[in-house]
C-alpha positions in Angstrom: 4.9 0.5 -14.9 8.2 -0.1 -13.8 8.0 -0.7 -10.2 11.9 -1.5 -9.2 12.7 1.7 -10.8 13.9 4.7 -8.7 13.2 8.3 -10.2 16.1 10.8 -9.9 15.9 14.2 -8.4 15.2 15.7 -4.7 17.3 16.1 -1.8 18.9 12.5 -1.4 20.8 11.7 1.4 24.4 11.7 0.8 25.6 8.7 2.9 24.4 5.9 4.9 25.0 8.3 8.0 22.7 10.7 6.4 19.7 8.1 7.2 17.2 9.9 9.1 15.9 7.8 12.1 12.3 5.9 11.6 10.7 8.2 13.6 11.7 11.2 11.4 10.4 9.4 8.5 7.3 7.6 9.8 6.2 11.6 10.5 7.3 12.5 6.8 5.4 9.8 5.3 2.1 10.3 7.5 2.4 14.5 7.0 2.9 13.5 3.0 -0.2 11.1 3.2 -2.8 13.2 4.9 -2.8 11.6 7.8 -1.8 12.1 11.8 -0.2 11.0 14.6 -0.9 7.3 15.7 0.3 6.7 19.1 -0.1 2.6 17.9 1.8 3.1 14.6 4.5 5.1 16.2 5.1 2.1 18.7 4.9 -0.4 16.3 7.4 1.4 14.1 10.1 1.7 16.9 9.7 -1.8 17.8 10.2 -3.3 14.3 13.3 -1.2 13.7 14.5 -2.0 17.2 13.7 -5.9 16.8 15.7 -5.3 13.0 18.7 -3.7 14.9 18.8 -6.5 17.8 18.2 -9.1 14.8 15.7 -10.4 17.5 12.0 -11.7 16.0 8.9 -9.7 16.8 5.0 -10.5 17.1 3.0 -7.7 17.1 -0.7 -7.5 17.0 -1.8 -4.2 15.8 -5.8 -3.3 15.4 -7.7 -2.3 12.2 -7.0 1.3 12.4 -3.3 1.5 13.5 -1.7 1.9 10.2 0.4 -0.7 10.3 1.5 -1.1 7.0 3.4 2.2 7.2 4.5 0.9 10.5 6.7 -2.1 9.2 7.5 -0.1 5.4 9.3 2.6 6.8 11.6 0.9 9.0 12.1 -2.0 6.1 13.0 0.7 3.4 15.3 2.5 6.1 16.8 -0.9 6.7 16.9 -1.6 3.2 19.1 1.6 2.5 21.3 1.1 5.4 22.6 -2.3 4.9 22.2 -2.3 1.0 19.8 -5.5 0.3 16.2 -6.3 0.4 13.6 -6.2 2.5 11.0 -9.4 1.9 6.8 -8.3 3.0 5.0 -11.3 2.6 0.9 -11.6 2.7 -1.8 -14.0 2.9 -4.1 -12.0 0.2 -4.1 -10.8 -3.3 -6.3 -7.6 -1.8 -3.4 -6.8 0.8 -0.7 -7.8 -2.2 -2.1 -5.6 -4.6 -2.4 -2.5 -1.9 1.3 -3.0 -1.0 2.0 -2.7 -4.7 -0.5 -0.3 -6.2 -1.3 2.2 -3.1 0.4 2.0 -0.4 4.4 1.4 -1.8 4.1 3.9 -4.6 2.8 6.7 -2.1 5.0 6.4 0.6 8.3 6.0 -2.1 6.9 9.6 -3.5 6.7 10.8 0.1 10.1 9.1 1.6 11.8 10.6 -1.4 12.7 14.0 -0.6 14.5 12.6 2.5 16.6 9.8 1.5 19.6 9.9 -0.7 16.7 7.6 -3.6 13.8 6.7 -4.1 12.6 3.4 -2.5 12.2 0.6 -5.1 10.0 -2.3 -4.9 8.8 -5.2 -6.6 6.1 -7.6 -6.5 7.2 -11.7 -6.7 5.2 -14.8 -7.2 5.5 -18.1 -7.9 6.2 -19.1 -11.2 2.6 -20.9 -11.3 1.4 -17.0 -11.5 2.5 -16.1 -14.4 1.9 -16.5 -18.1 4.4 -19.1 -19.7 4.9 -18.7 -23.5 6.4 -21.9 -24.5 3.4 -23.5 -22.7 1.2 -21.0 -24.4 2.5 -22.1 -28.2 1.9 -26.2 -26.9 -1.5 -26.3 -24.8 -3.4 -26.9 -28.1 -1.1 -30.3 -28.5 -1.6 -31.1 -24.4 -5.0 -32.7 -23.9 -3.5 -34.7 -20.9 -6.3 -33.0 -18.6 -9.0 -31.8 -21.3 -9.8 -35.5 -22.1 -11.0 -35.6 -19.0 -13.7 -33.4 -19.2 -17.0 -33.4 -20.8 -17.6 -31.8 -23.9 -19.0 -28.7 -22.4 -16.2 -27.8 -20.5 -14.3 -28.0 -23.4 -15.9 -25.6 -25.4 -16.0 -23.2 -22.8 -11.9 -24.2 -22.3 -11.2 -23.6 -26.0 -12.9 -19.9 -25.9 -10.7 -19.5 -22.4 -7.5 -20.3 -23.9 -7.8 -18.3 -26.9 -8.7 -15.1 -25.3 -5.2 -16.1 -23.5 -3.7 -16.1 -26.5 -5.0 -12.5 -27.1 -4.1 -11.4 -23.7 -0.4 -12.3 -24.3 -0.2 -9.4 -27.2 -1.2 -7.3 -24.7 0.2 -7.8 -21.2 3.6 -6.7 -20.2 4.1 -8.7 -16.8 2.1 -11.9 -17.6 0.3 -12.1 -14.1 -2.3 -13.9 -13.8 -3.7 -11.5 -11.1 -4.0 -8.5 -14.1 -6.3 -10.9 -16.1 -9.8 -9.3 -15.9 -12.3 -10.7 -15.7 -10.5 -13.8 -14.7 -10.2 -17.5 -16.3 -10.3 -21.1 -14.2 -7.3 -22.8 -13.1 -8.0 -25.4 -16.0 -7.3 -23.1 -19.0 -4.6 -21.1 -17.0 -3.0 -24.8 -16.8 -2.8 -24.7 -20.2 -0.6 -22.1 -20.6 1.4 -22.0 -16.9 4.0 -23.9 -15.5 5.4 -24.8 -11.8 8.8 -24.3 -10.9 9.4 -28.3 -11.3 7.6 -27.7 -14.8 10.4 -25.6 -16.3 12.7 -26.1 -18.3 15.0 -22.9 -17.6 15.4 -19.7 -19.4 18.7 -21.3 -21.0 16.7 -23.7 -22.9 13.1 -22.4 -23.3 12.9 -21.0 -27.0 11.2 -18.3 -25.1 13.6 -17.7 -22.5 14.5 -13.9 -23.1 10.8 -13.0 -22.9 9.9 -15.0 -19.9 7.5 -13.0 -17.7 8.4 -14.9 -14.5 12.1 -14.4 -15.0 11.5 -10.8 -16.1 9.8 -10.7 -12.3 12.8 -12.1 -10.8 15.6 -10.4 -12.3 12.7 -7.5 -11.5 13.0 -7.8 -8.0 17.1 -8.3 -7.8 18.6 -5.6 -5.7 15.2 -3.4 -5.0 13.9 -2.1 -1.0 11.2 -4.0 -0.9 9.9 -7.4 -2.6 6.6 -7.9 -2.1 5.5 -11.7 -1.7 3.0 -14.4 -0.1 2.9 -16.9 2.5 2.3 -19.8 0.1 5.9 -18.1 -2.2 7.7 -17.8 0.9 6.8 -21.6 2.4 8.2 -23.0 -1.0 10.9 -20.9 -1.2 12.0 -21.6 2.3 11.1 -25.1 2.3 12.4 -26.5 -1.4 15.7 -24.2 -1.4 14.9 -23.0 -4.6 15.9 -19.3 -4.1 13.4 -17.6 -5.8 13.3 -14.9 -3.7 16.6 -12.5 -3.5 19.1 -12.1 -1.1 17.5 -10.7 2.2 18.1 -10.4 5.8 14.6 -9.4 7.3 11.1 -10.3 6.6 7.8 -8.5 7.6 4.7 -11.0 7.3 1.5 -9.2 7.4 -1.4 -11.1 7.9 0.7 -13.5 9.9 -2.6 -15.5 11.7 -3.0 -17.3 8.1 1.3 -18.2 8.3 0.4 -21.9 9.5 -2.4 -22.4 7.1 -0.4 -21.5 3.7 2.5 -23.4 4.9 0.8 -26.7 5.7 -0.7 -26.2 2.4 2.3 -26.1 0.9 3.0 -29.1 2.5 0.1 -31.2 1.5 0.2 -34.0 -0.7 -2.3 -35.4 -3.0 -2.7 -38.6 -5.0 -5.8 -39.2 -7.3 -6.7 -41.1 -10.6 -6.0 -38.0 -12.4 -2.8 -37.1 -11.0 -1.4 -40.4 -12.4 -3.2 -41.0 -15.6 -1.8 -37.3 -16.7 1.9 -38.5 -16.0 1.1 -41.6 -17.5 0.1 -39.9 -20.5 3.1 -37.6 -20.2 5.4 -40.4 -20.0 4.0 -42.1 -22.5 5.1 -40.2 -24.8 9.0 -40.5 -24.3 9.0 -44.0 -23.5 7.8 -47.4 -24.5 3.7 -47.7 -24.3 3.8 -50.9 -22.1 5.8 -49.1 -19.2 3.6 -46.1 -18.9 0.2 -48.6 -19.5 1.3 -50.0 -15.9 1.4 -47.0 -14.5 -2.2 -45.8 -15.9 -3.6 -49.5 -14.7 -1.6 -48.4 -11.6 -4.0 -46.1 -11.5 -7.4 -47.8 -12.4 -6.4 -49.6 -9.4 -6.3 -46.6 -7.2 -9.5 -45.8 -8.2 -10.8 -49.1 -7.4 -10.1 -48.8 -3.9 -11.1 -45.3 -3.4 -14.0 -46.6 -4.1 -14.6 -49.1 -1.4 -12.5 -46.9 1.4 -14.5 -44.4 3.7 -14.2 -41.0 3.3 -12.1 -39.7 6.4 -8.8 -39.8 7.9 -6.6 -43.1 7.9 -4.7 -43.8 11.1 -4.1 -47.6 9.4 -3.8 -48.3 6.3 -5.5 -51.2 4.7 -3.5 -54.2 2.8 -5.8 -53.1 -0.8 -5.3 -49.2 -0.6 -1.5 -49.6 0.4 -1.0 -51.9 -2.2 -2.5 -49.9 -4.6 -0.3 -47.4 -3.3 2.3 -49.0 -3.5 2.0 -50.1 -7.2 1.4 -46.7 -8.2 4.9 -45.7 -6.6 6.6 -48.4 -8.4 5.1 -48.0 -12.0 6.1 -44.3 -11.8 9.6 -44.9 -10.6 9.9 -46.8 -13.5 8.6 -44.8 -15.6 11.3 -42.2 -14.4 13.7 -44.7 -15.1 13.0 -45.1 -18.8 13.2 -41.7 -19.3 16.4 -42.0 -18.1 19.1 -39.2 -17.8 19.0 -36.1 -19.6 20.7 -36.9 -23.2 22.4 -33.5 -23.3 21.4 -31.3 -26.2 17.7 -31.8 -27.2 15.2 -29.6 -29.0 13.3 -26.9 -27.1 10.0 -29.3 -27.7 11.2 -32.2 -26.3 13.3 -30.8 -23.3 9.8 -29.1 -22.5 8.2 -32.5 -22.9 10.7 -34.1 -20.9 10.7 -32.0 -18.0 6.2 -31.9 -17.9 6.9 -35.2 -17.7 9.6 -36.0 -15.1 7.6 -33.1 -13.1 4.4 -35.1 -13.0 5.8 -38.6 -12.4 8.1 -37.6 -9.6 5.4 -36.0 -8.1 2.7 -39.0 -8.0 6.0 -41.0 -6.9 7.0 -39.2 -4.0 3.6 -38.8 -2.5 3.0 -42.4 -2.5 6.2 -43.0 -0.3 5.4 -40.1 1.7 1.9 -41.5 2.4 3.2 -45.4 2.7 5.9 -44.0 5.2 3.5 -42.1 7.1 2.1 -45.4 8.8 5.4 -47.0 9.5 5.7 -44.8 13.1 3.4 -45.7 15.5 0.5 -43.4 16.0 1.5 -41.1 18.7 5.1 -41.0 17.0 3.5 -39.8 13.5 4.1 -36.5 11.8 2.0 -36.5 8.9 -1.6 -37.4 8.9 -3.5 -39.4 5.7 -7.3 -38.9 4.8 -9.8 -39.7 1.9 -11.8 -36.9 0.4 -14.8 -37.6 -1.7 -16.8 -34.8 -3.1 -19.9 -35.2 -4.7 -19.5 -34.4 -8.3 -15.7 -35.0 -8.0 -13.2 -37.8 -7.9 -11.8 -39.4 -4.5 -8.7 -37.4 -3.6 -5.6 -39.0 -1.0 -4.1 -36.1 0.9 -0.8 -36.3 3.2 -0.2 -33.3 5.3 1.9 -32.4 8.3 1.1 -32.5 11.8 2.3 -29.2 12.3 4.9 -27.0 10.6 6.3 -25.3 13.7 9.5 -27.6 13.4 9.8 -26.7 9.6 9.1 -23.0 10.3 11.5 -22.9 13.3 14.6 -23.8 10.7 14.1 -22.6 7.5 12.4 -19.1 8.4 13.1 -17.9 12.0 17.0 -19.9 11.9 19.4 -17.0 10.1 16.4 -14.0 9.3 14.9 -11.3 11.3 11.3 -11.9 11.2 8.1 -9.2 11.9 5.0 -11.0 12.5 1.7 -9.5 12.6 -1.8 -9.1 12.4 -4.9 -7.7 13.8 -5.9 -10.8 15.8 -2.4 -12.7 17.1 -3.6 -12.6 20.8 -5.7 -16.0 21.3 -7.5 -16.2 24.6 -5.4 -12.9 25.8 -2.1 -14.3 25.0 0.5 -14.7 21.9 1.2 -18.2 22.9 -1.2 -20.3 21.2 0.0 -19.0 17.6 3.6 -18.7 19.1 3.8 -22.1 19.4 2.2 -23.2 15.9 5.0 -20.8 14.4 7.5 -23.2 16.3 8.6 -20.0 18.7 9.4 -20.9 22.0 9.2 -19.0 25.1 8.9 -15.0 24.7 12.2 -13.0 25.8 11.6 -11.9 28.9 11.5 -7.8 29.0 14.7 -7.7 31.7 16.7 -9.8 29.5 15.5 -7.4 26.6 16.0 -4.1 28.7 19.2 -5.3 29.5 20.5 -5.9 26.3 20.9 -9.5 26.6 18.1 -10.2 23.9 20.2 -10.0 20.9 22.5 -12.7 19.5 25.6 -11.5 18.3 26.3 -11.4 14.9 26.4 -14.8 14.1 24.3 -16.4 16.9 24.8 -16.4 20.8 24.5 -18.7 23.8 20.4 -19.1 24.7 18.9 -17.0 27.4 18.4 -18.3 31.0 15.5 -21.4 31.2 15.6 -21.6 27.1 15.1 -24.7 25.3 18.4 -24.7 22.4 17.5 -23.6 19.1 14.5 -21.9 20.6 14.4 -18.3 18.4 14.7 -15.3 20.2 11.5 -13.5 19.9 9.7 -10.5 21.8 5.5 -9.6 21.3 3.8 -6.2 21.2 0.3 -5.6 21.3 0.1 -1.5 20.1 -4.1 -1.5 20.5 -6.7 -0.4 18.1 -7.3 3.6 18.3 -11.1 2.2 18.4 -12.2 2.6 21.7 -14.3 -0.6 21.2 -16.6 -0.5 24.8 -18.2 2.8 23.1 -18.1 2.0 19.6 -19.5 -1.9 19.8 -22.0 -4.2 21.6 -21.3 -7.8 22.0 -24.5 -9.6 22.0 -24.9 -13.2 22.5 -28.2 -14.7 22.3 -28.2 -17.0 25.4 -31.6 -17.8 25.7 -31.4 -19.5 22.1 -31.6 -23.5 22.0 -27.4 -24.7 21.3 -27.5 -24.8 17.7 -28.0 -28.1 15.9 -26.8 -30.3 12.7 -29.7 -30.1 10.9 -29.5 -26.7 10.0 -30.8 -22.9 11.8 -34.1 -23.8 13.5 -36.7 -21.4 13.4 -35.7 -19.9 16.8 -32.6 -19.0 15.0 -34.2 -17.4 11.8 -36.9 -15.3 14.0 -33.6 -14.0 16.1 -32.0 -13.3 12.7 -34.9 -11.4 11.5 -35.6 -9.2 14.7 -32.1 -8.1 14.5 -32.2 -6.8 10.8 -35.2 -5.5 10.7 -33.8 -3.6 14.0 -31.1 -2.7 12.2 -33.0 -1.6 9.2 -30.7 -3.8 7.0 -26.9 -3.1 7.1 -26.3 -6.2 8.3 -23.5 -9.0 7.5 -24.2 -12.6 8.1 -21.4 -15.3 8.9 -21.9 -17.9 8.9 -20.6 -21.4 9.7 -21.5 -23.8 6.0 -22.8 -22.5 3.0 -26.0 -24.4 3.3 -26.7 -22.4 6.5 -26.0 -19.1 4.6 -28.3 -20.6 1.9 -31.1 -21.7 3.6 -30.9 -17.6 5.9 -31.0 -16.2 2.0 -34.4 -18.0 1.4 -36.2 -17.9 3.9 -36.0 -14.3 5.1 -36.4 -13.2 1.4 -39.8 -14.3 2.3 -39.6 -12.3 5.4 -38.1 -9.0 4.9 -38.5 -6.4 2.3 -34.6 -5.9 2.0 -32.1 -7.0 -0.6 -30.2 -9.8 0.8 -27.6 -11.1 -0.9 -25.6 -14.6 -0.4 -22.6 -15.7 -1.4 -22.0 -18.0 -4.9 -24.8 -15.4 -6.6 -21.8 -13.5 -8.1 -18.3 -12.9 -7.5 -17.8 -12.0 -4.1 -15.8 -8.8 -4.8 -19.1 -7.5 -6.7 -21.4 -8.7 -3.8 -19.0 -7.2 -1.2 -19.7 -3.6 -3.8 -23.3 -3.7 -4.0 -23.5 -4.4 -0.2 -21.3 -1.3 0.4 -23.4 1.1 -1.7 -26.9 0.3 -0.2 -27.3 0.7 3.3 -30.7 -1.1 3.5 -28.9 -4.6 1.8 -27.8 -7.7 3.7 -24.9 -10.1 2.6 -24.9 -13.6 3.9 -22.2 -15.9 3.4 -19.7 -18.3 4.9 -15.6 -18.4 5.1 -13.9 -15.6 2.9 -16.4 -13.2 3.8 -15.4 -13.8 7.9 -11.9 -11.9 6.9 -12.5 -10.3 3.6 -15.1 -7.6 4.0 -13.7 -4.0 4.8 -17.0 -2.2 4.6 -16.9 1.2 6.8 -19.6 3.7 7.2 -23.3 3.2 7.7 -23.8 0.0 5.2 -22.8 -1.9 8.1 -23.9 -1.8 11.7 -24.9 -5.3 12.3 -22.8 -8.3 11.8 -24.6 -11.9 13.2 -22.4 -15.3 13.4 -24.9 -17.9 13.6 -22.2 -20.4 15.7 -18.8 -20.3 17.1 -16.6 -21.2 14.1 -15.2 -24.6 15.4 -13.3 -26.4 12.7 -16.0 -30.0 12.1 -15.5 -32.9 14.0 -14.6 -35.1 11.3 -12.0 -32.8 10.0 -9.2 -35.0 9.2 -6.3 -32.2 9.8 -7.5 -30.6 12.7 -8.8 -34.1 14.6 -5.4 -35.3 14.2 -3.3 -32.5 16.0 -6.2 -32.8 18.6 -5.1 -36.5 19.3 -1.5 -35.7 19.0 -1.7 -32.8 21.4 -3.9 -34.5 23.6 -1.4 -37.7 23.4 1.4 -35.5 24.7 -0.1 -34.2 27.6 -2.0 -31.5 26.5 -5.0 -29.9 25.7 -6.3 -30.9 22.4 -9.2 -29.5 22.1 -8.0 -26.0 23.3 -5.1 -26.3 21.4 -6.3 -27.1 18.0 -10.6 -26.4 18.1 -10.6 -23.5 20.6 -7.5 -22.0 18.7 -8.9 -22.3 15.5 -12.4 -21.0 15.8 -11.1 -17.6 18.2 -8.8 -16.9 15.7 -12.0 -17.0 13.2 -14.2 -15.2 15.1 -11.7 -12.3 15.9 -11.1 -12.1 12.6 -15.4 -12.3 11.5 -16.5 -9.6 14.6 -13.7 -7.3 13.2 -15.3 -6.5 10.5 -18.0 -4.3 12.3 -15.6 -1.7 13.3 -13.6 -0.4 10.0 -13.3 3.1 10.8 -13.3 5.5 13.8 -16.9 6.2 13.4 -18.5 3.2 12.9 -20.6 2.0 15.5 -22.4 -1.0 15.6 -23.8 -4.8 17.1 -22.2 -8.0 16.9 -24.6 -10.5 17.7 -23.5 -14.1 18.1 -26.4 -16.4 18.0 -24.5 -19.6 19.6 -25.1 -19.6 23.5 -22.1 -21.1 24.2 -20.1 -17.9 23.8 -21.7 -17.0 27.4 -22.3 -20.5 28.9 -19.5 -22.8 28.0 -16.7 -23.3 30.4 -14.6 -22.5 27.2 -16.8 -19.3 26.0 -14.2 -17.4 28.5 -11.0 -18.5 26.6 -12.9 -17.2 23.2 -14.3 -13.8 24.3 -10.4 -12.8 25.5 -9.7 -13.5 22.2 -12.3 -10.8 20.9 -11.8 -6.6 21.6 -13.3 -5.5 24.6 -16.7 -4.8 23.1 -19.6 -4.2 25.8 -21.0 -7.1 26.3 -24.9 -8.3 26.5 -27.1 -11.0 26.6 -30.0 -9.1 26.9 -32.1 -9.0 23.0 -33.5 -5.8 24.0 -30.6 -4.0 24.6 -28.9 -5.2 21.3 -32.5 -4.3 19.4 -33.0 -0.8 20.9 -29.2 -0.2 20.2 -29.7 -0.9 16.7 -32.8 0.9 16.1 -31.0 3.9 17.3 -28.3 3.8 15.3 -30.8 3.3 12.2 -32.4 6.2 13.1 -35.5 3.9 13.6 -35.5 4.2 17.9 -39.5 5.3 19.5 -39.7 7.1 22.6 -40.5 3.7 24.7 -37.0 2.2 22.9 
């Protein structure tokens, strides 16, 4: 399907001044869809065109329920027609992705049609990682740089994985990984996949006119509406690569994951592999004693991985840093006997060149960015080091920013509109906790906004009264849910339960879990905080309870999330995707339990560090960073009770803190206004009711 193409015929608008206004379509498009008037939506939808029109950024946080989607689309195609250029949506997930392209775009172009003077086009972009690369596909049997360092087993099952690939290729016509059902692992889709740095260009590449990832981009040149992610948009914004076309605007759905993909982005990572893979890449364009350094560069590494604790590094030792350093200087020279590009070269070997160069340069500018990261001192530092070692895997160095509000505050909210939103966006009842990780500053106050003093002029503007310079220009919205959550939900938190411990649920917890269920007569959803808690739930109230329960890691997710769905007597248990990737409505769900308040782990290297550094500045750390982090998670896990306008339900949270902690006030703000219990009778008699199970004493 050709999704950037419009589709002549119907009444078309005429001119730009033929537009109708956002409200005239947003009642087209809902009248077209089946659906009705959304007091929410229709708010949401004048704000974002308004923000678009003032070129002034906008937060809004917009329940499960309000439509939102539609609510940002329209005015972005409208925008889109009117000033003749593109319109960027960007997402956290491939489920919301794929809606955007496969449901919701298509359906609202058809329905928008009849009034505009075209048909909306739009696109879908990712990064170039995504896609099927044939050159690479025609050279991964010659590139055993990774396989040889795998057993034998995985490489049988690699073989199998890269020749049904090769199958796949004479059939696909976009090359996404995404289309690939079922699926492959990131190993064999290395094999035949490249990164941006990876590639040699279209000019050179011997398979340049049938590229899939240039086909997307030239694919998304001049449509409505491109359709990206946050982890597309970070490098694109941060790397000045250009990937994505010229736009002016940008809506970013899912907006509370924003500062998660971009610090990703950001991260660093040096291992044993990492180097001996450019050291084997190198070695083939230069002498063998000048790539040996850097692969005993990297022996070394290893060595001291070995002897350093797992954790985060405030100071580096005088072994590791040397280590590091040696590996920084064997692959800048390296780089240097590869020397400059000679000009003409055969497709092979400008391919070779360029894996190599990619793969070098990489393992060398990680090393300086982790030796530089020490030089500050601690409370000056913005990156932060630490040592991971998984059992089964090899020791991994990461460097990661601090934060990435400085970074987002210039390269996305300097010269765009932006539309931020989300379901949960209010932490603690206020926008500013996530307003300040995006690098916003304070919010425009509404008489400077009512009186038209909000928007820069074209071109910038002097700053508001009281504003710090540079600080974007941003208003917030909160349109409400069309849930009317006090009716529909019960918050109960289990306050008479011991605080829960390290070494697992006691069995005060797994008789509270089981009372509840077999109250609720299954339907129930477990979150929980590990995997071995979710694990250790699964088997022993198997023993317990006559109803399938189901735990996360016994098959894909997506089928687990099905089967749950379809039988209303079935439990699923499992740990992080699962707290904001379940949309189950109806009766399969009427119980979802969180067996602690999500709070990232104490020895988390990222999120201890921006504790210290907030904490070093003045502030609150641990409100800041811990609080922040696990109300965002459990707005987003308690939201999957209410997925429809019927669904009624319990959300029992088995940590007392939630009612007895000075800070359990800060995270229940952060929640809908559920009605709220701590009585376990109350909860139980609710949920036999709704189960159809209640006795005349309940």
């Amino acid at each position: 399907m050709d999704r950037a193409r419009s589709v002549p015929g119907g009444r078309y608008c005429r001119s730009v001044a033929d537009l109708p206004d956002v409200p005239t379509l947003l009642d087209t498009a809902v009248a077209a869809l089946g659906g009705s008037r959304r007091d929410g939506q229709s708010a949401m939808a004048a704000a974002v065109a308004d923000s678009v029109d003032r070129r002034e950024h906008l937060v809004v946080q917009a329940g499960t329920g309000t439509g939102k989607s539609l609510a940002y689309l329209v005015p972005a195609i409208r925008h889109a027609m009117e000033k003749d250029t593109s319109v960027v949506v960007s997402t956290a997930t491939i489920a919301l992705q794929n809606q955007l392209i496969e449901r919701d775009l298509p359906r609202l172009a058809e329905a928008l049609r009849p009034r505009l003077r075209r048909e909306p086009t739009f696109a879908v972009l990712k990064g170039r990682r995504n896609y099927l690369c044939r050159n690479r596909l025609h050279t991964a049997a010659d590139d055993s740089d990774e396989a040889e360092l795998f057993d034998p087993r995985q490489l049988s099952s690699l073989g199998k994985q890269v020749a049904r690939l090769h199958e796949w290729a004479e059939e696909t016509t976009t090359g996404d990984r995404d289309e690939l059902v079922p699926g492959v692992t990131d190993l064999a889709w290395r094999q035949v996949s490249v990164a941006a740095n990876e590639c040699m260009g279209a000019r050179i590449c011997p398979f340049g006119q049938e590229c899939f990832a240039e086909f997307a981009r030239e694919e998304a040149k001049g449509v409505d509406v491109v359709v990206t992610n946050h982890a597309m948009l970070s490098i694109d914004m941060t790397q000045g690569n250009h990937i994505l076309p010229e736009h002016d605007t940008i809506m970013i759905d899912e907006a509370h994951e924003l500062v998660d993909r971009a610090t990703s982005v950001a991260t660093g990572t040096l291992a044993e592999r990492t180097v001996t893979i450019a050291a084997k890449r190198a070695g083939r364009l230069i002498e063998p004693m000048v790539a040996e350094r850097l692969t005993e560069a990297g022996e070394g590494l290893a060595l001291m991985f070995a002897d350093a604790p797992e954790g985060r590094i405030d100071h580096i030792d005088e072994g590791l840093a040397g280590a590091v350093t040696v590996v920084r200087d064997a692959a800048a020279a390296c780089v240097t006997a590869i020397g400059p590009s000679p000009g003409e070269q055969e497709a092979e070997a400008a391919s070779e060149r360029r894996l190599a160069l990619a793969a070098l340069t990489e393992v060398h500018d990680t090393a300086v960015r982790v030796l530089e990261s020490f030089e500050p001192a601690l409370r000056d530092r913005t990156d932060v080091v630490w040592l991971t070692k998984a059992p089964g895997r090899r020791p991994v160095l990461s460097v990661a920013p601090l934060a990435v509000g400085g970074l987002l505050r210039e390269k996305l909210f300097g010269d765009r509109t932006v539309v931020l939103t989300s379901a949960t966006l209010t932490l603690g009842g206020s926008f500013s906790s996530l307003a300040r990780q995006w690098g916003l500053g304070r919010e425009v106050g509404l008489e400077e906004a009512e009186a038209g003093q909000a928007a820069p002029a074209e071109g910038g503007g002097e700053d508001g009264p009281h504003r710090a310079a540079g600080e974007p220009r941003w208003r917030a919205l909160d349109v409400g849910s069309p849930f009317d959550h006090a009716r529909s939900g019960i918050l109960y938190v289990a306050a008479h339960l011991p605080p829960p411990g390290r070494d697992g649920l006691s069995p005060a917890y797994l008789d509270e879990i089981t009372e509840l269920i077999e109250a609720a007569d299954g339907r129930t959803l477990g979150l929980f905080s590990s995997m071995r808690a979710a694990q250790q739930a699964a088997e022993e109230l198997r023993e317990r309870l006559d109803h399938p329960l189901l735990c996360q890691g016994e098959d894909s997710t997506g089928q687990l999330v099905r089967r749950f769905s379809e039988d209303e007597s079935a439990c699923l248990f499992g740990t992080l995707s699962l707290w904001q990737g379940v949309d189950v409505p109806g009766p399969s769900l009427s119980l979802v339990i969180v067996d602690r308040i999500p709070f990232p782990r104490p020895d988390d290297p990222l999120a201890s560090a921006r504790q210290r550094a907030v904490a070093a500045h003045g502030g609150n750390g641990f409100l800041s960073v811990a609080a922040t982090h696990a109300a965002l998670l459990l707005a987003q896990g308690t939201g999957r009770l209410l997925r429809s306008t019927d669904d009624r339900g319990v959300i029992a949270v088995l940590d007392p803190r939630l009612a007895t902690a000075r800070y359990g006030g800060f995270l229940r703000a952060s929640l809908p206004p559920y009605w709220g219990t701590t009585d376990p009778q109350v909860a139980r008699s609710a949920l036999r009711r709704l189960s159809g199970r209640a006795t005349p004493a309940a």
